[in-house]
N, C-alpha and C positions, 0 to 999 in steps of 0.2 A: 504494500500500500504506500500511496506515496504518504511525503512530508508535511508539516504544517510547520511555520517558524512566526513567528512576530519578525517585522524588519528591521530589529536590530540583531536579532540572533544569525539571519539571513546573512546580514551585512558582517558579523563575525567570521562565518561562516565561509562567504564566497568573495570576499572582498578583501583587500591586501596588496592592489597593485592601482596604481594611479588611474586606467584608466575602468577598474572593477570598480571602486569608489567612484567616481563618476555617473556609469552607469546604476548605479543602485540610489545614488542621490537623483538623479533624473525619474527615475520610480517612484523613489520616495514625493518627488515635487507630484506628480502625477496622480499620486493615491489619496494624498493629502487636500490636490483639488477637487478630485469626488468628493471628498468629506464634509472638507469646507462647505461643499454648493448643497451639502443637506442630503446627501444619498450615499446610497451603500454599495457594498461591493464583495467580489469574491473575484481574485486574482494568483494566477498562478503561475510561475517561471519555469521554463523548459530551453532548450537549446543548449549552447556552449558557454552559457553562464553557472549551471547547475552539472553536467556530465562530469565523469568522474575524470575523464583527461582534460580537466578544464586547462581554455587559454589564457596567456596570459593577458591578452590583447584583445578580447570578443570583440566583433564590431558593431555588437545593439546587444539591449537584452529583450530576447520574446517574452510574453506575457499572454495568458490565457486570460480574458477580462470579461468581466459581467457586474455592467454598472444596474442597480437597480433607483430607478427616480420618478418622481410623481408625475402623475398623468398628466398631458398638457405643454408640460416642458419642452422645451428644447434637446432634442439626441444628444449626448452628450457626445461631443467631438472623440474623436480616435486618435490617441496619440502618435504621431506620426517622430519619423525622424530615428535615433536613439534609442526610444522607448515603440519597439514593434508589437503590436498588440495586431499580432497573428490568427487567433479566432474571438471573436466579443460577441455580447448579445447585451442588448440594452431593454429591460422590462419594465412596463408603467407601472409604479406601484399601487393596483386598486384592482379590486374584484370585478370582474367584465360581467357579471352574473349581476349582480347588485350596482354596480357602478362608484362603488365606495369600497372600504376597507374587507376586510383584512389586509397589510400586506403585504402581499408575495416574497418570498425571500428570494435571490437570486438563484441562477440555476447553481447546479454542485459541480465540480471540478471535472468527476466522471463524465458530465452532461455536456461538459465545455468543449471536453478533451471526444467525445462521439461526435456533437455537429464538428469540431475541427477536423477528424479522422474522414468525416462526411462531406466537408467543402469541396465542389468540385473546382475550387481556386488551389488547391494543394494537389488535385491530379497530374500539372504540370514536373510537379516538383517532387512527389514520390514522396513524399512525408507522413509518418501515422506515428502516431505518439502513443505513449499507456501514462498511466499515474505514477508507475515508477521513476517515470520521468519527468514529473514535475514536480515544485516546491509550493504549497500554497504557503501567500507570502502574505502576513495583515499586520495593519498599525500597530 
């Protein structure tokens, strides 16, 4: 089963070279803007940030993301650049049945990591991930 860290444990953890502190502070600015803007999230690192031959040099770090925010709003943008947020799914926080609450918690990691496994955007690329290959990573 994969991992769960808090991003400081994360940043003990996978960070240690100028430009792995960088990249994990660019995340960090990133996770911190969902939060701030009042919504939630489930986000999870795979790639050559987390593998065990890690680089020293990665040149992004992936992220599985699922911003969860209220109905109405604005999509929350896609982090671009740096911070590659390779499969996402953004859900209105409200009951489509009732058109109010409960609400919804984001999708789970396994769910993130099935539609990603399912993009037919990664058929090009030959890419299928499991959860052992990812780190969920939270404030």
């Amino acid at each position: 089963m994969g991992r769960s860290m808090t991003l400081n444990e994360f940043r003990s953890e996978f960070g240690g070279t100028p430009r792995r502190d960088y990249l994990i502070d660019e995340l960090e600015k990133e996770l911190r803007a969902i939060v701030g803007a009042g919504h939630s999230f489930i986000s999870a690192v795979f790639g050559s940030m987390v593998k065990s031959e890690r680089k020293e040099s990665p040149g992004d770090i992936d992220i599985l993301l699922c911003v969860a925010q209220d109905f109405g709003t604005a999509p929350w943008p896609l982090p671009r650049g740096d911070v590659s947020a390779k499969g996402s799914r953004r859900m209105p926080q409200f009951d489509p049945v009732s058109g109010y609450g409960p609400k919804p918690p984001c999708l789970s990691v396994p769910a993130l990591i099935e539609l990603f496994n399912a993009s037919t955007g990664n058929v090009g690329e030959d890419i299928t991930i499991t959860i052992d290959d990812c780190v969920e990573v939270t404030l």
